[in-house]
C-alpha positions in Angstrom: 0.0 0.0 0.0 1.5 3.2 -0.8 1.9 6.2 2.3 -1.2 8.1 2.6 -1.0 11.1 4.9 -4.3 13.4 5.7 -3.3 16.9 3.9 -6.5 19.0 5.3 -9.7 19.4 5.5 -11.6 21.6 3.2 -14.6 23.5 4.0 -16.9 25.4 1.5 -17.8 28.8 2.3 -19.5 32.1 0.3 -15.9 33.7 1.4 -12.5 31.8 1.9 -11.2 34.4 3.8 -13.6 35.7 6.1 -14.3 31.9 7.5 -10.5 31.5 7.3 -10.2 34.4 9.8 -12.6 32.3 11.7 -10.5 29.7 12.5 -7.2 31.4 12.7 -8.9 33.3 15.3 -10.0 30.4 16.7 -7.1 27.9 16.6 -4.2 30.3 16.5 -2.6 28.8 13.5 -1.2 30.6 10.8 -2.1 30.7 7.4 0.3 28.6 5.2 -1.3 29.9 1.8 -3.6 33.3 1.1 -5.5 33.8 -2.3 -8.5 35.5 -2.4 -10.2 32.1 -3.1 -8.2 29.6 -1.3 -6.9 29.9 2.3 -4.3 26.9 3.8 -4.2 26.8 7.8 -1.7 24.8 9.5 -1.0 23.8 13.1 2.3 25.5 14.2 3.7 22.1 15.3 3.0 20.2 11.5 0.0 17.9 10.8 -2.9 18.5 9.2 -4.6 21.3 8.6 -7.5 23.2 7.5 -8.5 24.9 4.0 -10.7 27.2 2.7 -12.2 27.7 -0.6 -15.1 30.0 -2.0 -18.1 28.5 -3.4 -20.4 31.0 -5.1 -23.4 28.4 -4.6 -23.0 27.5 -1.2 -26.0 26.8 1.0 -25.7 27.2 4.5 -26.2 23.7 6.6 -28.8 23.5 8.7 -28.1 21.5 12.1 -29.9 19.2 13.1 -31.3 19.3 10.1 -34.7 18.4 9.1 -36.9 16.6 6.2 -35.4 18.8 3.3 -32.8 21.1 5.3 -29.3 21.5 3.9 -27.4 18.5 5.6 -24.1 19.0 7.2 -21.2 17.0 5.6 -19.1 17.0 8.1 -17.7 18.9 11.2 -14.6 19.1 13.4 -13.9 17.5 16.9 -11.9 20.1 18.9 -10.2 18.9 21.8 -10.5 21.5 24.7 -9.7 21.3 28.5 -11.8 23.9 30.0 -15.4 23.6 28.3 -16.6 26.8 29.8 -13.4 28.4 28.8 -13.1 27.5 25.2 -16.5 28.3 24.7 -16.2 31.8 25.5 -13.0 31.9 23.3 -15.6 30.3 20.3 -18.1 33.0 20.8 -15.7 35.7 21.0 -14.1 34.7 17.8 -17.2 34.6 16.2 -19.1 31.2 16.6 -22.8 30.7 17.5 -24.0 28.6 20.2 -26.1 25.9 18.8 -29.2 25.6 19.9 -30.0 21.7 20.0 -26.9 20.6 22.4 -26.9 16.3 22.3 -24.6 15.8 25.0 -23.8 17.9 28.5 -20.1 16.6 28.1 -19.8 18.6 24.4 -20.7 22.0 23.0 -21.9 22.6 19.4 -21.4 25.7 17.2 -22.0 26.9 14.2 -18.7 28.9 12.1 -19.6 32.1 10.2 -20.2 30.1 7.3 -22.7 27.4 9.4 -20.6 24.5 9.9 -21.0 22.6 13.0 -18.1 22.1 15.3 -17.7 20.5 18.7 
């Protein structure tokens, strides 16, 4: 089998950049590549990390979603030690409380752009 390594993870939004500042506010990393369209994240130490592209047609998820709501592909699992903590940090950065919260060990929000994160 040949070496696969996880690059990044993309996520759609109506504006690479804005959601990009998102996350750099959120995660501290820097960005690795800036276009107008395209936006590369990485975690200071190496690994994977997290891109951004444009997409003029994006529709906004809707979580949970219902019968005929925009699903949610997918969403990140951020590791945090202080719940309470890294919360404020979300919502001063710009995320959204969820509203529909499925565990009382885990917080959901949504990004600028709607995706769901933990």
């Amino acid at each position: 089998m040949p070496t696969l390594r996880l690059f990044a993870t993309v996520l759609d939004a109506p504006d690479a950049r804005e959601l990009a500042g998102f996350y750099r506010r959120l995660l501290g990393w820097p960005a690795e590549q800036d276009e107008p369209d395209w936006v590369v994240l990485r975690p200071p130490g190496g690994g994977a990390g997290l891109s951004f592209q444009t997409e003029p047609a994006y529709v906004r998820p809707v979580w949970p979603a219902g019968p005929g709501d925009p699903q949610m592909q997918a969403h990140l699992d951020i590791l945090v030690e202080d719940l309470a903590a890294a919360g404020e940090h979300a919502a001063a950065a710009g995320a959204v409380l969820a509203g529909y919260q499925p565990q009382d060990d885990v917080r959901v929000y949504l990004d600028p752009a709607g995706h769901p994160f933990c």
